[in-house]
PDB file with one MODEL, atoms N, CA, C and O in Angstrom:
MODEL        1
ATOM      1  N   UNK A   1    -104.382 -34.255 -74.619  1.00  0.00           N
ATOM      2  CA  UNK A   1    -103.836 -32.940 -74.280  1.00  0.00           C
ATOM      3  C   UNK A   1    -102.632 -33.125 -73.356  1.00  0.00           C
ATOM      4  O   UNK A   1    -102.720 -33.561 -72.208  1.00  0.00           O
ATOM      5  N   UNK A   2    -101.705 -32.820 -73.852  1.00  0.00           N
ATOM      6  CA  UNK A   2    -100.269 -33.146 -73.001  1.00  0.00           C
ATOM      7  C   UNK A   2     -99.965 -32.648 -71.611  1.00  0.00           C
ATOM      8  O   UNK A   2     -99.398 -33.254 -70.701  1.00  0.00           O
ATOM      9  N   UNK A   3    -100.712 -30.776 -71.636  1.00  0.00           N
ATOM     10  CA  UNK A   3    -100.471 -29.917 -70.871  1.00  0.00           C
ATOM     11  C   UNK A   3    -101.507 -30.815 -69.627  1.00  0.00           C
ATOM     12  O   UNK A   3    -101.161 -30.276 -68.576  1.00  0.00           O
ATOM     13  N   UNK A   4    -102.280 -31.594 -69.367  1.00  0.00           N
ATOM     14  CA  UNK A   4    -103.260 -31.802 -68.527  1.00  0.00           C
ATOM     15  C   UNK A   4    -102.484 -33.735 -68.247  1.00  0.00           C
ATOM     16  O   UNK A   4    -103.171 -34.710 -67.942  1.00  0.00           O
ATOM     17  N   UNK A   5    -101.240 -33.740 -68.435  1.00  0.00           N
ATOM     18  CA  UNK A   5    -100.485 -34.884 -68.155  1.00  0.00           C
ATOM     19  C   UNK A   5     -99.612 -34.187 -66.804  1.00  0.00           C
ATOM     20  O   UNK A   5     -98.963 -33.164 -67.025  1.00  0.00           O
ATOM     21  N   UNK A   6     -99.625 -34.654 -65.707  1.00  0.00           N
ATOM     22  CA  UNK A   6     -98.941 -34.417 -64.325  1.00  0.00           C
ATOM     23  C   UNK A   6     -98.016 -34.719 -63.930  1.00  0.00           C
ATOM     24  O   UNK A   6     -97.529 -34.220 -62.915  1.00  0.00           O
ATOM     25  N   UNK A   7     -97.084 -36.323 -65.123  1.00  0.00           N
ATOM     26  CA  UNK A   7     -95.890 -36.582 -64.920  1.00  0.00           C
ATOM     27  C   UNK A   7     -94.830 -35.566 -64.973  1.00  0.00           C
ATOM     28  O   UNK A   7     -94.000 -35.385 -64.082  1.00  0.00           O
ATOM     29  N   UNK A   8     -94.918 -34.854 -66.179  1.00  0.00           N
ATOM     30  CA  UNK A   8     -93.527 -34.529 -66.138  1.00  0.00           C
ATOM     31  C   UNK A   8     -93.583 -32.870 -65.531  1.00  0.00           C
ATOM     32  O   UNK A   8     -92.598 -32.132 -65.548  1.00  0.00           O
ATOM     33  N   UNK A   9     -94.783 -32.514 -65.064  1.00  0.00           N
ATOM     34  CA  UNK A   9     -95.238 -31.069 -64.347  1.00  0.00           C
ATOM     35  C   UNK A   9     -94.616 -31.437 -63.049  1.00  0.00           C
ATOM     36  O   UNK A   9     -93.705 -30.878 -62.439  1.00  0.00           O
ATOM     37  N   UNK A  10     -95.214 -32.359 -62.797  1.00  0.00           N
ATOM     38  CA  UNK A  10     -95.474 -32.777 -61.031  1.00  0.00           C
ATOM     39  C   UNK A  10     -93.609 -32.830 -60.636  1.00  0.00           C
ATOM     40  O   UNK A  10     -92.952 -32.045 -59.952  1.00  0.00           O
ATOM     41  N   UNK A  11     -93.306 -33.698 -61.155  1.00  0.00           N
ATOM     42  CA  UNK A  11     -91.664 -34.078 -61.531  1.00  0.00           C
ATOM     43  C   UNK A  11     -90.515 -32.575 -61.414  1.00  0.00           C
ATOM     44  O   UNK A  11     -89.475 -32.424 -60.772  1.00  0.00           O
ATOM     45  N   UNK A  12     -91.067 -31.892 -62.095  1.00  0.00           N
ATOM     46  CA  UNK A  12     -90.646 -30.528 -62.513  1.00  0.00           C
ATOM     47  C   UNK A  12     -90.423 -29.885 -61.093  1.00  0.00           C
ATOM     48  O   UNK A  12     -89.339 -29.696 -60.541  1.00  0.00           O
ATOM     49  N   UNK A  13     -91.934 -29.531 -60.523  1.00  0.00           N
ATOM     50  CA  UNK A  13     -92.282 -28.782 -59.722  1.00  0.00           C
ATOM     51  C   UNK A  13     -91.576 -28.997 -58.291  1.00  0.00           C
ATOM     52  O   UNK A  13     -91.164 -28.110 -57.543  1.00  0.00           O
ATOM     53  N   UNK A  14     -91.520 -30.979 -58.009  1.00  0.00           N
ATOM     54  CA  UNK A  14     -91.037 -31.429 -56.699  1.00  0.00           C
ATOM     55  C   UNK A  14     -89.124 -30.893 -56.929  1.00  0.00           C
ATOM     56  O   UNK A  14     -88.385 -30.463 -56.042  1.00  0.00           O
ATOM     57  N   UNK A  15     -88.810 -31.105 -58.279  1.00  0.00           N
ATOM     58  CA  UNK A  15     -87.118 -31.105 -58.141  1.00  0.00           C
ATOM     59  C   UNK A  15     -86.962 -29.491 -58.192  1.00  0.00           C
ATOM     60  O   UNK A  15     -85.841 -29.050 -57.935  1.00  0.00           O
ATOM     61  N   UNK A  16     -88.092 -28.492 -58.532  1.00  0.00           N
ATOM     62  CA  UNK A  16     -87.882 -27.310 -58.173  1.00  0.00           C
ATOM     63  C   UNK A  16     -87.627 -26.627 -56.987  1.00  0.00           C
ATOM     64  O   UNK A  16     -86.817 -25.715 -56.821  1.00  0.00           O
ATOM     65  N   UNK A  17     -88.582 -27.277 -55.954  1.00  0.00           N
ATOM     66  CA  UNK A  17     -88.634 -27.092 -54.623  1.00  0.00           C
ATOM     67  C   UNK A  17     -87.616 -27.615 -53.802  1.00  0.00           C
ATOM     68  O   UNK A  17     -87.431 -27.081 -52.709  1.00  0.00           O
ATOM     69  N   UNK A  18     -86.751 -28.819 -54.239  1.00  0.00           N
ATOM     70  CA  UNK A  18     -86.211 -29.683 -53.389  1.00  0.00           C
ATOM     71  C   UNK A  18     -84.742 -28.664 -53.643  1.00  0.00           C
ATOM     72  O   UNK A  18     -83.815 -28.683 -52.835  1.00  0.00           O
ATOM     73  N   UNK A  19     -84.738 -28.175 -54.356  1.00  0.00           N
ATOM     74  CA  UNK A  19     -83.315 -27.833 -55.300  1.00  0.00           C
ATOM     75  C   UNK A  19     -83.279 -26.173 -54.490  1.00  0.00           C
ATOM     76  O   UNK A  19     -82.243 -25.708 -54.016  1.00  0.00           O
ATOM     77  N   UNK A  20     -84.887 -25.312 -54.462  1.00  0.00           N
ATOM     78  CA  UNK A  20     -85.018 -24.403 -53.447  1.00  0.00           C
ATOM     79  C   UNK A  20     -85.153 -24.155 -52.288  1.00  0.00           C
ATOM     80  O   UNK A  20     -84.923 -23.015 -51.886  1.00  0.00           O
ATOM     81  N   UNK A  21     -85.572 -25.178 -51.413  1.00  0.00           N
ATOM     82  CA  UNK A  21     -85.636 -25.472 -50.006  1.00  0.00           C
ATOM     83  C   UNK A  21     -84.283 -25.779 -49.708  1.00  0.00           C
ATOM     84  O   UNK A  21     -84.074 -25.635 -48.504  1.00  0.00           O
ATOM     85  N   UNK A  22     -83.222 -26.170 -50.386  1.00  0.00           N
ATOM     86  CA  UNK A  22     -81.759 -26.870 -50.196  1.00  0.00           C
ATOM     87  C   UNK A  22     -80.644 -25.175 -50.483  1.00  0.00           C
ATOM     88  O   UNK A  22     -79.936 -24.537 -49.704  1.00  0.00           O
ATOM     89  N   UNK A  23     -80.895 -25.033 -51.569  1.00  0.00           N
ATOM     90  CA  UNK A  23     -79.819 -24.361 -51.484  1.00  0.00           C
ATOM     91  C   UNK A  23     -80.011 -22.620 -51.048  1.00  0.00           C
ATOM     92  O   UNK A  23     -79.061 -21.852 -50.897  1.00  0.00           O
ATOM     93  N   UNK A  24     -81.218 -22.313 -50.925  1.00  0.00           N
ATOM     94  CA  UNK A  24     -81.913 -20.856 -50.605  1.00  0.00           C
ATOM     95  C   UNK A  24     -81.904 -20.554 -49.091  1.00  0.00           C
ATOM     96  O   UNK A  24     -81.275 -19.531 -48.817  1.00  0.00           O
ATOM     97  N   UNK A  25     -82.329 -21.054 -48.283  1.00  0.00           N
ATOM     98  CA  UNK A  25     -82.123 -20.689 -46.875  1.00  0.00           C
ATOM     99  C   UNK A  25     -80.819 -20.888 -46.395  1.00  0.00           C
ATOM    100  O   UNK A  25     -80.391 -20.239 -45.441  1.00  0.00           O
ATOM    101  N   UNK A  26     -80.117 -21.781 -47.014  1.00  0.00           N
ATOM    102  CA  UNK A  26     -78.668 -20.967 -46.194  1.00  0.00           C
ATOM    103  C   UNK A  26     -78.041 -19.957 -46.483  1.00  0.00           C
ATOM    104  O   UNK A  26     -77.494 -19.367 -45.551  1.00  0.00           O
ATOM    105  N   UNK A  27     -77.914 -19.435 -47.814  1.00  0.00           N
ATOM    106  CA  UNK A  27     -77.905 -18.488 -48.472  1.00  0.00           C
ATOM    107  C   UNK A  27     -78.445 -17.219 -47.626  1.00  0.00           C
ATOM    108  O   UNK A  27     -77.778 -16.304 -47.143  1.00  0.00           O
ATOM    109  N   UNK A  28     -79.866 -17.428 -47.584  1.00  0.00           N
ATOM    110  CA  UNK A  28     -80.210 -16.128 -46.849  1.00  0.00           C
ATOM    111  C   UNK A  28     -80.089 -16.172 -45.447  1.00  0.00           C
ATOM    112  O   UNK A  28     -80.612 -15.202 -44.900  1.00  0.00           O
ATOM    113  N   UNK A  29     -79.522 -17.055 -44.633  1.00  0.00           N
ATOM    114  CA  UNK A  29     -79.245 -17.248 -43.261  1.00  0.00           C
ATOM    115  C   UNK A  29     -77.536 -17.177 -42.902  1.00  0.00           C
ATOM    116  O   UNK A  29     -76.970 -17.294 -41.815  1.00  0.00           O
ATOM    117  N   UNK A  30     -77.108 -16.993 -43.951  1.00  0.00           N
ATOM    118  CA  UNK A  30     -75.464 -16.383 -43.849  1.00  0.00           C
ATOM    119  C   UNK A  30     -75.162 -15.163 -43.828  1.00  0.00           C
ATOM    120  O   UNK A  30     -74.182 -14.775 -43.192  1.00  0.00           O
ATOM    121  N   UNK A  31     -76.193 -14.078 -44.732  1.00  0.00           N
ATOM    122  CA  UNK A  31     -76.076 -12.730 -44.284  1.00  0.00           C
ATOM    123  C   UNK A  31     -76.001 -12.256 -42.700  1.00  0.00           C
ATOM    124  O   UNK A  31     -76.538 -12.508 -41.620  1.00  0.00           O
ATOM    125  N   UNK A  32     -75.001 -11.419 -43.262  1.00  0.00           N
ATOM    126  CA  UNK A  32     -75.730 -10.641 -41.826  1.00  0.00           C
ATOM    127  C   UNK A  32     -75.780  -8.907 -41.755  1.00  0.00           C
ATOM    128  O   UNK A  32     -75.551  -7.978 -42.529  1.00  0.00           O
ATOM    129  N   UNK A  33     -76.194  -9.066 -40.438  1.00  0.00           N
ATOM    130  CA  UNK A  33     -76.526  -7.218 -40.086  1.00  0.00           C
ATOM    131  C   UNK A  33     -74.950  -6.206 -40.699  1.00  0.00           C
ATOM    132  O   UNK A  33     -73.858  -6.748 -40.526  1.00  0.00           O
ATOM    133  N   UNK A  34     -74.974  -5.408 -41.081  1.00  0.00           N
ATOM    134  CA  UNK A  34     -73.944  -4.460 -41.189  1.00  0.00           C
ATOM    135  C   UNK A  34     -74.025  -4.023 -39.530  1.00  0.00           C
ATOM    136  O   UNK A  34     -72.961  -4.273 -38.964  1.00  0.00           O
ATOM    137  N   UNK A  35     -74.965  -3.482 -38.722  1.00  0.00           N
ATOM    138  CA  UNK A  35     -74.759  -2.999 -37.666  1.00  0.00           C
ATOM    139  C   UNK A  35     -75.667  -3.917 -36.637  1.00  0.00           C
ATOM    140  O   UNK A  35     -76.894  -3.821 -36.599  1.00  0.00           O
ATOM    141  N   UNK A  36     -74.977  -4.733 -35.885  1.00  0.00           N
ATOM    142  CA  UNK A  36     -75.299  -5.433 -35.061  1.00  0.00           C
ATOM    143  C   UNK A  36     -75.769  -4.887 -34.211  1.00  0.00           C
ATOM    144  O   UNK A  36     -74.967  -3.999 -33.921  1.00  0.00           O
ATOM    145  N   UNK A  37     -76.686  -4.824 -33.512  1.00  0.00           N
ATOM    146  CA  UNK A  37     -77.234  -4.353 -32.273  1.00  0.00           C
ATOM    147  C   UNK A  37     -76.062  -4.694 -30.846  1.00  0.00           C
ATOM    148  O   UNK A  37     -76.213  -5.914 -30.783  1.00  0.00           O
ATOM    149  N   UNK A  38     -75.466  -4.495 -30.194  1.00  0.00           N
ATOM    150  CA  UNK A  38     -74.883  -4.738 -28.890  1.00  0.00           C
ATOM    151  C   UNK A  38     -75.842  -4.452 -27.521  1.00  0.00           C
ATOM    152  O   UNK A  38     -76.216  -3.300 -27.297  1.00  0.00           O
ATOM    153  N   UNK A  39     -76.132  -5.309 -26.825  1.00  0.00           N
ATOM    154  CA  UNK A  39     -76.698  -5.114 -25.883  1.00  0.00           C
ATOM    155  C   UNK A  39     -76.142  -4.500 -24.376  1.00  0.00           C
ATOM    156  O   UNK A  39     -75.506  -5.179 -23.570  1.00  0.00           O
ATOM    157  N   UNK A  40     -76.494  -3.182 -24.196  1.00  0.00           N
ATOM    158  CA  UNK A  40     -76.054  -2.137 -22.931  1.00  0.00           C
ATOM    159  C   UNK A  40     -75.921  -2.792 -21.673  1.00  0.00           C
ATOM    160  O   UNK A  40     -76.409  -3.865 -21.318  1.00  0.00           O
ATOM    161  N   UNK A  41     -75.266  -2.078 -21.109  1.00  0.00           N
ATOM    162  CA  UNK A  41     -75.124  -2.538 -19.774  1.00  0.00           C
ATOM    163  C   UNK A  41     -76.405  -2.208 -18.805  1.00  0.00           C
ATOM    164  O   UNK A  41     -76.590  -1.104 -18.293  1.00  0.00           O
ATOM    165  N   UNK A  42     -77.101  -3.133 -18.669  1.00  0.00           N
ATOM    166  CA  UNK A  42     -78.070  -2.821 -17.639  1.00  0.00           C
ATOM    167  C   UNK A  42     -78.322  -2.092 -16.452  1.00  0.00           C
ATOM    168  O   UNK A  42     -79.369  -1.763 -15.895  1.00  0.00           O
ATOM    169  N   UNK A  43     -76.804  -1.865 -16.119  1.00  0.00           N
ATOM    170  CA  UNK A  43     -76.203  -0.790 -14.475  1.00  0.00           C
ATOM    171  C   UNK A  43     -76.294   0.594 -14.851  1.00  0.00           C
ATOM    172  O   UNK A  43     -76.206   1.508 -14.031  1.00  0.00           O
ATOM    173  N   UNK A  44     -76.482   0.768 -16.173  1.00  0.00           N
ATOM    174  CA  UNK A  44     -75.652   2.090 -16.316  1.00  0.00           C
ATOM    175  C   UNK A  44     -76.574   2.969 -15.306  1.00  0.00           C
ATOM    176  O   UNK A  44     -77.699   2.533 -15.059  1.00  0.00           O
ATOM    177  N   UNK A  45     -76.094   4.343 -14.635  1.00  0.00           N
ATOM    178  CA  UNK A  45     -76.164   5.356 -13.788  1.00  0.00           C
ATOM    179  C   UNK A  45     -77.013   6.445 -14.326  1.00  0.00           C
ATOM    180  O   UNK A  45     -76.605   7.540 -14.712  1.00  0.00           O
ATOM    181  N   UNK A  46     -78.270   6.016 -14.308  1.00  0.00           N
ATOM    182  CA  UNK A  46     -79.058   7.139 -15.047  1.00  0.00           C
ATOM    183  C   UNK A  46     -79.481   8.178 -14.133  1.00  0.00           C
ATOM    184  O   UNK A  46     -80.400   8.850 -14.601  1.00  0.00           O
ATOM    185  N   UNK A  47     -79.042   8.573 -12.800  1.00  0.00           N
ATOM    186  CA  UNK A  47     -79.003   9.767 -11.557  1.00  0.00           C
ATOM    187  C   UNK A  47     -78.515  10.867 -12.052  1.00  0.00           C
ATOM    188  O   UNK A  47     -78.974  11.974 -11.769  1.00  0.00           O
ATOM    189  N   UNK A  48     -77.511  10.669 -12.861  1.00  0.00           N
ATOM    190  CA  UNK A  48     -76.631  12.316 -13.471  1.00  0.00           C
ATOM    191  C   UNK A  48     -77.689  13.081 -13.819  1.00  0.00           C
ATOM    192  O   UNK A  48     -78.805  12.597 -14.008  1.00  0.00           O
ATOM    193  N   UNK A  49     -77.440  14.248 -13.922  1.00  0.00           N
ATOM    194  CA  UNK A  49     -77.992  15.371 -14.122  1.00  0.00           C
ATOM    195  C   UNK A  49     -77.368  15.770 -15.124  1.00  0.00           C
ATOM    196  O   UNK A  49     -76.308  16.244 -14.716  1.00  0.00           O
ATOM    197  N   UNK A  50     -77.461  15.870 -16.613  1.00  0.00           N
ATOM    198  CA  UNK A  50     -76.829  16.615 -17.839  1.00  0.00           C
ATOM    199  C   UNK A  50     -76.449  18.141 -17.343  1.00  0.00           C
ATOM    200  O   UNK A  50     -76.950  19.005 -16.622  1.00  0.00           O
ATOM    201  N   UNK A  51     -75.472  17.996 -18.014  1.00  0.00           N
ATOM    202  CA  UNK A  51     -74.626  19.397 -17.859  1.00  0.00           C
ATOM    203  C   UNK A  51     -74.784  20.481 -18.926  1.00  0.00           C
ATOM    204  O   UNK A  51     -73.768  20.650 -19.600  1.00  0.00           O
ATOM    205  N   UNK A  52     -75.941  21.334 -19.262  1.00  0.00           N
ATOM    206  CA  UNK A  52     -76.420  22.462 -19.690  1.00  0.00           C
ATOM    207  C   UNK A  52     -75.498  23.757 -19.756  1.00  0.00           C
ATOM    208  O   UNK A  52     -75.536  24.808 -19.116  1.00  0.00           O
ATOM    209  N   UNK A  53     -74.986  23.478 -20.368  1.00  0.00           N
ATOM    210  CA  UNK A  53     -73.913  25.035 -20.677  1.00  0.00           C
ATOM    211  C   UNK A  53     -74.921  26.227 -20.833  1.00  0.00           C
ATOM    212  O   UNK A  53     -74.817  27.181 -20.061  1.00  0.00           O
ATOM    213  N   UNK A  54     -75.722  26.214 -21.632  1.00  0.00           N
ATOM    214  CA  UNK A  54     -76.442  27.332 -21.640  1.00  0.00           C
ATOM    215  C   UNK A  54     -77.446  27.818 -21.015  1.00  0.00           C
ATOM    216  O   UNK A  54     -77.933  28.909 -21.311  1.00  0.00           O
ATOM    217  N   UNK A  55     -77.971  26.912 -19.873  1.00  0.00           N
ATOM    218  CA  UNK A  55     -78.960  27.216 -18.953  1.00  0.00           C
ATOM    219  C   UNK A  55     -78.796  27.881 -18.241  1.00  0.00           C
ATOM    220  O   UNK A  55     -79.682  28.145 -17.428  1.00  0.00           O
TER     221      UNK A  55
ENDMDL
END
């Protein structure tokens, strides 16, 4: 039974992985965010009192 032979499966399977571990994560590690997060200024003055026009 040919299908229950591991050479040319096994063979298959390692140059599948080697060929996906290589060229797939940089690929998906070159994208990036459309909207980057920027990190705030930690000082900012949160004492103000909003200015309520209609109150």
């Amino acid at each position: 039974m040919p299908q229950l032979n591991p050479t040319p499966w096994l063979m298959i399977l390692l140059f599948s992985w080697m060929v996906f571990l290589t060229f797939v994560p940089p690929k998906i590690l070159a994208h990036t965010l459309p909207n980057e997060s920027v990190p705030q200024d930690s000082k900012t003055d949160l004492a103000h009192s909003w200015n309520w026009p209609w109150y």
